[in-house]
mmCIF file of the N, C-alpha and C atoms, coordinates in Angstrom:
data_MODEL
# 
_entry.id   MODEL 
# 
loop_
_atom_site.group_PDB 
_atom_site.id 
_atom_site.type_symbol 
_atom_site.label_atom_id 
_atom_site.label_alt_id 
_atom_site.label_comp_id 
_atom_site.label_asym_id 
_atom_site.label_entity_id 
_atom_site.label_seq_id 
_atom_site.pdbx_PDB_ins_code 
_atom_site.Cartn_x 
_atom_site.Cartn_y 
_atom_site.Cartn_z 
_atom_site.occupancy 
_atom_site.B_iso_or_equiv 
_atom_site.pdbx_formal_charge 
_atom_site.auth_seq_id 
_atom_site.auth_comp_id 
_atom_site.auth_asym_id 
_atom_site.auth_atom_id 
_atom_site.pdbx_PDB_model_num 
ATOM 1   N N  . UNK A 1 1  ? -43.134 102.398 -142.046 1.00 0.00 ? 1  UNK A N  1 
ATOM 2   C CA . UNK A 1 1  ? -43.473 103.711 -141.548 1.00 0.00 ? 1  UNK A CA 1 
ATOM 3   C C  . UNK A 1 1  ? -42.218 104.512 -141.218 1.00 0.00 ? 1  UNK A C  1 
ATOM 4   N N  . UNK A 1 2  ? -41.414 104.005 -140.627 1.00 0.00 ? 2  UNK A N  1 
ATOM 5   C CA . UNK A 1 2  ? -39.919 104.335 -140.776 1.00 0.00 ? 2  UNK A CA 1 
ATOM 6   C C  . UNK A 1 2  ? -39.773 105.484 -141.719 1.00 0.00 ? 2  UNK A C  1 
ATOM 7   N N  . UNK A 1 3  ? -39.622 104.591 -142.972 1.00 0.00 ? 3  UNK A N  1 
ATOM 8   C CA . UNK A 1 3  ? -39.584 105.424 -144.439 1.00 0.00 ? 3  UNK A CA 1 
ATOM 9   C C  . UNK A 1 3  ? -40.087 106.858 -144.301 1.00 0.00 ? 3  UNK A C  1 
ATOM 10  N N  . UNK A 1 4  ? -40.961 106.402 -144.379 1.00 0.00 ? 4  UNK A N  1 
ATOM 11  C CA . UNK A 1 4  ? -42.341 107.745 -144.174 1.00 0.00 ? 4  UNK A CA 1 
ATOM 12  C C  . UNK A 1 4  ? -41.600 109.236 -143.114 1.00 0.00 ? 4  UNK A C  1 
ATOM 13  N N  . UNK A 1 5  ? -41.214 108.248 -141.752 1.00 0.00 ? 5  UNK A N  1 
ATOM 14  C CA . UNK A 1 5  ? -41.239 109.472 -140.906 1.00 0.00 ? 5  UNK A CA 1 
ATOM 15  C C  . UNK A 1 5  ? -39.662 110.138 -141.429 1.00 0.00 ? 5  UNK A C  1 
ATOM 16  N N  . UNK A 1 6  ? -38.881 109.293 -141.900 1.00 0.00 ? 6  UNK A N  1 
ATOM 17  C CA . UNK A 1 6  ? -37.544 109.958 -142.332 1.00 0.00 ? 6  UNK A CA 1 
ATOM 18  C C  . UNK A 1 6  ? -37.833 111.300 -143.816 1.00 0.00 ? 6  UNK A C  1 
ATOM 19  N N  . UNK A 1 7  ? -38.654 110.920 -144.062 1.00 0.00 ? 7  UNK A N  1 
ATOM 20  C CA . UNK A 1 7  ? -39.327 111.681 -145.923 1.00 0.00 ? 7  UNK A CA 1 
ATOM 21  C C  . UNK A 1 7  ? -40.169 113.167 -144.705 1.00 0.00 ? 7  UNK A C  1 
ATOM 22  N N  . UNK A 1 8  ? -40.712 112.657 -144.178 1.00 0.00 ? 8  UNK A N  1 
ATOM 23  C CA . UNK A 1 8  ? -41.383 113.956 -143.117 1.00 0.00 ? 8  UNK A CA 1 
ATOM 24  C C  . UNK A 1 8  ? -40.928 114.791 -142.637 1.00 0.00 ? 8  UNK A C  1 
ATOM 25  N N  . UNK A 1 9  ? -39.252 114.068 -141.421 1.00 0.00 ? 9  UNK A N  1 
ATOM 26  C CA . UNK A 1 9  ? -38.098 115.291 -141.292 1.00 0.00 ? 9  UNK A CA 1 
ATOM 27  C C  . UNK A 1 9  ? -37.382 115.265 -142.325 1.00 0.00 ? 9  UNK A C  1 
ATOM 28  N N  . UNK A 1 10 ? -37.087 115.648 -143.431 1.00 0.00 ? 10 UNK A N  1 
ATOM 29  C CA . UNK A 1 10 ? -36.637 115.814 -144.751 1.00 0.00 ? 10 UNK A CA 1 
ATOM 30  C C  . UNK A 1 10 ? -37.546 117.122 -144.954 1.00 0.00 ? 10 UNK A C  1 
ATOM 31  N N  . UNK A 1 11 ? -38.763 116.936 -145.319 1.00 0.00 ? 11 UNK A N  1 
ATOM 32  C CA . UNK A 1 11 ? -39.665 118.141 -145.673 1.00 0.00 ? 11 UNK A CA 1 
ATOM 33  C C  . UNK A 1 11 ? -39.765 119.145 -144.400 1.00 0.00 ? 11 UNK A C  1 
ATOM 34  N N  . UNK A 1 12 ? -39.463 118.678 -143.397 1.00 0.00 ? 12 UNK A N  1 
ATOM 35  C CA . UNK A 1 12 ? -39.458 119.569 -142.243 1.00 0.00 ? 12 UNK A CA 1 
ATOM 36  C C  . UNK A 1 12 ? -41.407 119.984 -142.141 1.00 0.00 ? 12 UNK A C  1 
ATOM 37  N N  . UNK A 1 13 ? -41.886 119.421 -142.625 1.00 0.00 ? 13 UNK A N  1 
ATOM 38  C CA . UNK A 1 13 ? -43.474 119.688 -142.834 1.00 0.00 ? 13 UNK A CA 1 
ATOM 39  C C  . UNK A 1 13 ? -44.216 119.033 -141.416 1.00 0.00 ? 13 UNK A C  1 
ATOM 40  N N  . UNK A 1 14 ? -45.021 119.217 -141.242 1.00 0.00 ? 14 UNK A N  1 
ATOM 41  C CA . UNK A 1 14 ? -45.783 118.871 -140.169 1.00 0.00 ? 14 UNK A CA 1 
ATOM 42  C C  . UNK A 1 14 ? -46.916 117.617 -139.984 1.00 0.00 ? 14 UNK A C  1 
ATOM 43  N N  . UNK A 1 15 ? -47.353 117.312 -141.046 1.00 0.00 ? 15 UNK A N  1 
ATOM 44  C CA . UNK A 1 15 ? -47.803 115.892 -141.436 1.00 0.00 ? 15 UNK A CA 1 
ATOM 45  C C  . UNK A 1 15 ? -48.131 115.309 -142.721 1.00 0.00 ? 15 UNK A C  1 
ATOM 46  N N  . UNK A 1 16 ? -47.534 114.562 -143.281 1.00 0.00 ? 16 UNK A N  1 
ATOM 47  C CA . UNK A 1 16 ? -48.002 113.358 -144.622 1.00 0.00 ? 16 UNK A CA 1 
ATOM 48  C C  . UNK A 1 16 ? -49.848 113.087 -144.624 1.00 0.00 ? 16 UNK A C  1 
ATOM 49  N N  . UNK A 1 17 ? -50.092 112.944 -145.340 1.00 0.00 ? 17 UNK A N  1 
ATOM 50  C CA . UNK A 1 17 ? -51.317 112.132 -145.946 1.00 0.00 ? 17 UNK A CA 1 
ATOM 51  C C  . UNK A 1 17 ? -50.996 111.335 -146.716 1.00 0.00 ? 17 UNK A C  1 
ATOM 52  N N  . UNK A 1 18 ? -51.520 110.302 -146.360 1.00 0.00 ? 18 UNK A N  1 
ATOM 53  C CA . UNK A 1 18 ? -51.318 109.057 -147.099 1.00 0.00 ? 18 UNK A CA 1 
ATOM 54  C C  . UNK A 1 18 ? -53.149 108.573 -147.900 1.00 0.00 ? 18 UNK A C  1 
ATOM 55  N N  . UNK A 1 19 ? -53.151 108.284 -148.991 1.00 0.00 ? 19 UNK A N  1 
ATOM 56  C CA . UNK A 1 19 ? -54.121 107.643 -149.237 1.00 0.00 ? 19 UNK A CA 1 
ATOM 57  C C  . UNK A 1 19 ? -54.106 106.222 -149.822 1.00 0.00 ? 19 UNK A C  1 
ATOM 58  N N  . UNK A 1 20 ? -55.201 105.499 -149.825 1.00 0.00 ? 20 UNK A N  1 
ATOM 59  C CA . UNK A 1 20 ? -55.304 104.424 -149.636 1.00 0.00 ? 20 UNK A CA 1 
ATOM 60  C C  . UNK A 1 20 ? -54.272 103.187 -150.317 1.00 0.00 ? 20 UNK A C  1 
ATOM 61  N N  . UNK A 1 21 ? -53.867 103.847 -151.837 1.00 0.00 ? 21 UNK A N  1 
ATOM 62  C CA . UNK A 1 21 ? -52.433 102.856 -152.265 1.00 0.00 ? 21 UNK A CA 1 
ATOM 63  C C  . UNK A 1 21 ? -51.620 103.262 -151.425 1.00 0.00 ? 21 UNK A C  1 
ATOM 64  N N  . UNK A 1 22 ? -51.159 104.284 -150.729 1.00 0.00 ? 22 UNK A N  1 
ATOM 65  C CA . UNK A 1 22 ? -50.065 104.385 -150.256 1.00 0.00 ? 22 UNK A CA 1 
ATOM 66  C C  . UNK A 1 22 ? -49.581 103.890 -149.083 1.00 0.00 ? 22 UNK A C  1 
ATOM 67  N N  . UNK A 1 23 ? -50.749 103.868 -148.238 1.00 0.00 ? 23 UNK A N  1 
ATOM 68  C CA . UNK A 1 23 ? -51.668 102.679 -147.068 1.00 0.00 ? 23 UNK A CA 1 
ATOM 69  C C  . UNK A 1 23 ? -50.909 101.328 -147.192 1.00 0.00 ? 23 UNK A C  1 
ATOM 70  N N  . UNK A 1 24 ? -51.883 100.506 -148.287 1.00 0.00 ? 24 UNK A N  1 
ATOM 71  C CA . UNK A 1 24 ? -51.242 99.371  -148.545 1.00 0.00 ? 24 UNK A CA 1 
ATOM 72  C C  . UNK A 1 24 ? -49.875 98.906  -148.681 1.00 0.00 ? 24 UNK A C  1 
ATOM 73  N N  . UNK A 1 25 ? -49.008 100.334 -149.418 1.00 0.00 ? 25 UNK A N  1 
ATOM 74  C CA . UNK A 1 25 ? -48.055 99.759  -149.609 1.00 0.00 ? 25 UNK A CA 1 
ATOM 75  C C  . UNK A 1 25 ? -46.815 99.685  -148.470 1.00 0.00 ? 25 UNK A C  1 
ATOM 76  N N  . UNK A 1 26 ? -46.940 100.741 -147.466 1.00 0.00 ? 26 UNK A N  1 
ATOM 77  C CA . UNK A 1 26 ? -46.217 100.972 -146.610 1.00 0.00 ? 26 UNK A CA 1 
ATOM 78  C C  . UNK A 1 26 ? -47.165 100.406 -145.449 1.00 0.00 ? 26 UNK A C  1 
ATOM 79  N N  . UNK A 1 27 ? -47.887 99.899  -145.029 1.00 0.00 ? 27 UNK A N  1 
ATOM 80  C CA . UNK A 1 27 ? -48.425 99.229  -143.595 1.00 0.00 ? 27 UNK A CA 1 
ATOM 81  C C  . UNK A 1 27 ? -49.431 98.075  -144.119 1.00 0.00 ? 27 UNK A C  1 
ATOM 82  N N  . UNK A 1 28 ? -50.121 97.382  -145.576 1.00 0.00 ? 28 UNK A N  1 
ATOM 83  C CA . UNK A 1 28 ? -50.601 95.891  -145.709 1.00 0.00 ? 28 UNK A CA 1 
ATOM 84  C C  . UNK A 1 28 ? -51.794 96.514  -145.303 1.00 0.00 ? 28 UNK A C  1 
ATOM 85  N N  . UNK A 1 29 ? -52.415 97.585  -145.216 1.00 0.00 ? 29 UNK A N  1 
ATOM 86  C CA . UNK A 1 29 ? -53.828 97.594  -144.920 1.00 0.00 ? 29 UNK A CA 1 
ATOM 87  C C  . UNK A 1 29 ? -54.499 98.146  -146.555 1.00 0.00 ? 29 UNK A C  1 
ATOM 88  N N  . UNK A 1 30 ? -55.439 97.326  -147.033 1.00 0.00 ? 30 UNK A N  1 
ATOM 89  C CA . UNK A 1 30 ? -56.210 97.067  -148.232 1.00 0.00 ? 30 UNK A CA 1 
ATOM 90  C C  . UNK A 1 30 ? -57.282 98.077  -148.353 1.00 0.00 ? 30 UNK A C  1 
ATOM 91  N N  . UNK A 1 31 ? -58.404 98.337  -147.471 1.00 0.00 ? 31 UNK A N  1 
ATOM 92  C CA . UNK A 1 31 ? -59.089 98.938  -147.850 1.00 0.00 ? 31 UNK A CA 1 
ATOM 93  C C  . UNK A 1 31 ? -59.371 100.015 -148.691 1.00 0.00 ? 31 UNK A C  1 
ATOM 94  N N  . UNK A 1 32 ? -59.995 100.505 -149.647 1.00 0.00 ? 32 UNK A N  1 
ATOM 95  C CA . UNK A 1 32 ? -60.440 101.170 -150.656 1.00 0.00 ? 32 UNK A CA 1 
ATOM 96  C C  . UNK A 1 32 ? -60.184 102.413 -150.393 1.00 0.00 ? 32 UNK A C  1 
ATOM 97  N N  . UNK A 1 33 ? -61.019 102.370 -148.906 1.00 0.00 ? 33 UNK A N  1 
ATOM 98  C CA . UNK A 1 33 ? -62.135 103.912 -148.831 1.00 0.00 ? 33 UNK A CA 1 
ATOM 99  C C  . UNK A 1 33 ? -61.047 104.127 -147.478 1.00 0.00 ? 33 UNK A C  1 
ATOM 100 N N  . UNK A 1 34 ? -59.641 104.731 -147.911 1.00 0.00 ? 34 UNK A N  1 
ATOM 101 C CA . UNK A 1 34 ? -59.798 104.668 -146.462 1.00 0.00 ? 34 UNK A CA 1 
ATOM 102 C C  . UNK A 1 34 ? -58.050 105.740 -146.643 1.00 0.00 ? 34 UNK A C  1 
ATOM 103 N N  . UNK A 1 35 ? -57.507 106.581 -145.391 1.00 0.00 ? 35 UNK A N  1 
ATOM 104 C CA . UNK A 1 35 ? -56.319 107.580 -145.546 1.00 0.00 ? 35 UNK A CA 1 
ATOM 105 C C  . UNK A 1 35 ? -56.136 107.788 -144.323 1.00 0.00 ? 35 UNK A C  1 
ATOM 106 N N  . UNK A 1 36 ? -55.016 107.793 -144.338 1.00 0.00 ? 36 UNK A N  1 
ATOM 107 C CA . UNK A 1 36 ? -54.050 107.951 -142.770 1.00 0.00 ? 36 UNK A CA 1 
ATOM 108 C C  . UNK A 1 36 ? -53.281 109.558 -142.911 1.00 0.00 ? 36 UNK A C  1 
ATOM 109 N N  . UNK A 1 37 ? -53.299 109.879 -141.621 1.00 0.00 ? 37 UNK A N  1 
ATOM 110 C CA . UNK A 1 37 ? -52.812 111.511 -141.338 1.00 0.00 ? 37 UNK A CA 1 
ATOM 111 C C  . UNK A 1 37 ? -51.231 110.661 -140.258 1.00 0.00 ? 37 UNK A C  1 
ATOM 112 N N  . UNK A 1 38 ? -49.856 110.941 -140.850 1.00 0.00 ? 38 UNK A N  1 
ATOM 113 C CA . UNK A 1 38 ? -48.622 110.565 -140.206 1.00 0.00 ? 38 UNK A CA 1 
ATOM 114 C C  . UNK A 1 38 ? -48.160 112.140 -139.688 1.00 0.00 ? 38 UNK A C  1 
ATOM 115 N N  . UNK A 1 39 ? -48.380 112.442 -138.270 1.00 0.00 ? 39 UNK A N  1 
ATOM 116 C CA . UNK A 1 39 ? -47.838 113.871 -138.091 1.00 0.00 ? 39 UNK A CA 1 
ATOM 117 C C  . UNK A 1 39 ? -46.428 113.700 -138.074 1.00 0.00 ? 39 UNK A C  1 
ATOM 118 N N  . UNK A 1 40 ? -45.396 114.726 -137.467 1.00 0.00 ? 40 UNK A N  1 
ATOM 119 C CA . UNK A 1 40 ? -44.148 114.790 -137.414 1.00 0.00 ? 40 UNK A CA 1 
ATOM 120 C C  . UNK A 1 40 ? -43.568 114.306 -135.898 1.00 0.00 ? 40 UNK A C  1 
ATOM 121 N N  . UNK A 1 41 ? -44.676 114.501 -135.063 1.00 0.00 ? 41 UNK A N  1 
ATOM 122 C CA . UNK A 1 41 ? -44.834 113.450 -133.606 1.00 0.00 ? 41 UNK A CA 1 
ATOM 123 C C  . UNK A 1 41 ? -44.366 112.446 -133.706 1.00 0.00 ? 41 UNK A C  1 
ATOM 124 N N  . UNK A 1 42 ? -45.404 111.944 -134.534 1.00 0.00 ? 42 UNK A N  1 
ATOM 125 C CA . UNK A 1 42 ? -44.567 110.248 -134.698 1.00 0.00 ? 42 UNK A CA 1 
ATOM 126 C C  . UNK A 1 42 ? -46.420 109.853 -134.296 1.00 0.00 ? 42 UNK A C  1 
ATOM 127 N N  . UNK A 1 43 ? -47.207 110.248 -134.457 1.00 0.00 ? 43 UNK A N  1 
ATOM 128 C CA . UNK A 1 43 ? -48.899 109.830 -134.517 1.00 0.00 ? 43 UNK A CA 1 
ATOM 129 C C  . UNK A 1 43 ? -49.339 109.640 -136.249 1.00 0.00 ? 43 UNK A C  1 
ATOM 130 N N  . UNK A 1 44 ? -50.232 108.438 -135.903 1.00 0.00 ? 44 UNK A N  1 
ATOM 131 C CA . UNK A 1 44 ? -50.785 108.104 -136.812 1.00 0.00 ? 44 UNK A CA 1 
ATOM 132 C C  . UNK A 1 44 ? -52.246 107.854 -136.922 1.00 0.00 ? 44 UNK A C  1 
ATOM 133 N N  . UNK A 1 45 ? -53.211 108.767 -137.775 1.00 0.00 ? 45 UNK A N  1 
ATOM 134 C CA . UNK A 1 45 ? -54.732 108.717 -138.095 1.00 0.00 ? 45 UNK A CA 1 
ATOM 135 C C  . UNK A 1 45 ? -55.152 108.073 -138.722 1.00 0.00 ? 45 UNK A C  1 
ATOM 136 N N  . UNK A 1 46 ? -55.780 107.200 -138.971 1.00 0.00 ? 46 UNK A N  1 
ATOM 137 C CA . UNK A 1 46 ? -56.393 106.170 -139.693 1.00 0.00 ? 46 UNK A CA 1 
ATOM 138 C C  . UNK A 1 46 ? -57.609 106.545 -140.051 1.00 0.00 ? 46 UNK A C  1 
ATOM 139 N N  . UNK A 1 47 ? -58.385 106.904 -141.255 1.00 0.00 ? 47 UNK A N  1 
ATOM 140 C CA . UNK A 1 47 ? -59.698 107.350 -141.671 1.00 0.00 ? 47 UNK A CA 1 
ATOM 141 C C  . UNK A 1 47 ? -59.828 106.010 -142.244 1.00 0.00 ? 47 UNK A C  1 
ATOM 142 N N  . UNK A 1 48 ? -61.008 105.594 -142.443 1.00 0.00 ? 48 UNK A N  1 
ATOM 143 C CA . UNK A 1 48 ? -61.910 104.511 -142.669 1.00 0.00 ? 48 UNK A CA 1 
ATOM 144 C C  . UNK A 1 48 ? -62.852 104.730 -142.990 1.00 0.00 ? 48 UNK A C  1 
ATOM 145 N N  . UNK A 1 49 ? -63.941 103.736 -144.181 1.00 0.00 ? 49 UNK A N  1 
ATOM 146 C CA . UNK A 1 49 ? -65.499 104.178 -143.567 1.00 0.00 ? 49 UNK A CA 1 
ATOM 147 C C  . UNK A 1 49 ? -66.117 102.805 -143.195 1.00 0.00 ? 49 UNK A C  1 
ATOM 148 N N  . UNK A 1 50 ? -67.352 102.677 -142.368 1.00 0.00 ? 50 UNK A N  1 
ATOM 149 C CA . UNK A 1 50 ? -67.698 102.028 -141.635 1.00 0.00 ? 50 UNK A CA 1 
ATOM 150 C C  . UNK A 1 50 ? -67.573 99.901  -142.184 1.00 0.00 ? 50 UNK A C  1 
ATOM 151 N N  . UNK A 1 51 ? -66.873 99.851  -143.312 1.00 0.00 ? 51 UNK A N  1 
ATOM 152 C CA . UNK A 1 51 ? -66.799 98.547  -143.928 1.00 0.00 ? 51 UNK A CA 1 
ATOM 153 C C  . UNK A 1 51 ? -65.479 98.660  -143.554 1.00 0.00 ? 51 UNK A C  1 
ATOM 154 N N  . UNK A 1 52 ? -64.398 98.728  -142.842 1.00 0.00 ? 52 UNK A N  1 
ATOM 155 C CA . UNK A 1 52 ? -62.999 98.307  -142.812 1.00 0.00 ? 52 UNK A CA 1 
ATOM 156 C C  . UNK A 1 52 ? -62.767 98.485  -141.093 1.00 0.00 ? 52 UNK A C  1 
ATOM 157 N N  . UNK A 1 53 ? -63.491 98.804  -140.896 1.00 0.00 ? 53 UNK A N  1 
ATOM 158 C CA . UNK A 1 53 ? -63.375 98.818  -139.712 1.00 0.00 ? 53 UNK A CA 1 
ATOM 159 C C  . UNK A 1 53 ? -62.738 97.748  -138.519 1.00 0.00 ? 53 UNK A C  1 
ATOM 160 N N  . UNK A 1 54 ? -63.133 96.400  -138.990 1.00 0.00 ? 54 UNK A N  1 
ATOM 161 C CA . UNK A 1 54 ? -62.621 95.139  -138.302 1.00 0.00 ? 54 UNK A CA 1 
ATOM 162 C C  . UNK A 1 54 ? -60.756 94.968  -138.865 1.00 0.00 ? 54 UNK A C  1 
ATOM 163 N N  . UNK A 1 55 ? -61.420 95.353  -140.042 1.00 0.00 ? 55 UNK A N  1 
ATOM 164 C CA . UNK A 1 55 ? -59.431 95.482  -140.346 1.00 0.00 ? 55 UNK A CA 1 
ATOM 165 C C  . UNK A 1 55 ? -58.560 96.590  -140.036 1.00 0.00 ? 55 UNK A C  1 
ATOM 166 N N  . UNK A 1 56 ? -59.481 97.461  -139.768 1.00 0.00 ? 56 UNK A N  1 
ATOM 167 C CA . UNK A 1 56 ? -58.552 98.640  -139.397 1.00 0.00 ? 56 UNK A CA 1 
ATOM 168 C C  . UNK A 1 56 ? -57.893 98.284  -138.333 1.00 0.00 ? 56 UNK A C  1 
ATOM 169 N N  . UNK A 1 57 ? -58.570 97.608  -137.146 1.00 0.00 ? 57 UNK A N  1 
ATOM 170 C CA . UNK A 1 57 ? -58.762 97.500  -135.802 1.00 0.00 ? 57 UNK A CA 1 
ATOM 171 C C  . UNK A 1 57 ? -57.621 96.499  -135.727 1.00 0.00 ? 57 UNK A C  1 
ATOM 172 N N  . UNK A 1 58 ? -57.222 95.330  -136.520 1.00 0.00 ? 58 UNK A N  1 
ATOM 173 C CA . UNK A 1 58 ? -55.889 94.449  -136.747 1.00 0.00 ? 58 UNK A CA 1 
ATOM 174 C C  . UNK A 1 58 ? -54.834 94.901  -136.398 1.00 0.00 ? 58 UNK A C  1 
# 
């Protein structure tokens, strides 16, 4: 995530979307159906739908 937040102040932009390969590849979380919101805070959103939920929660 590191990565991520250095690519964020670079764009000077206000938050990344990540979807679900991009998920996996930078934080090991698998699920299909599923996209994270990385603001420039340093917060991270996790969207899911109701089947990943126990892994989200890991």
């Amino acid at each position: 995530m590191d990565e991520l937040r250095e690519f964020l102040k670079q764009l000077d932009a206000e938050f990344l979307l990540l979807i679900h390969s991009q998920l996996e590849r930078y934080t090991g979380f698998s699920g299909s159906a599923s996209e994270a919101v990385l603001t420039s805070s340093g917060q991270v959103f996790l969207f899911v739908d109701s089947r990943y939920h126990l892994q989200a929660d890991a």
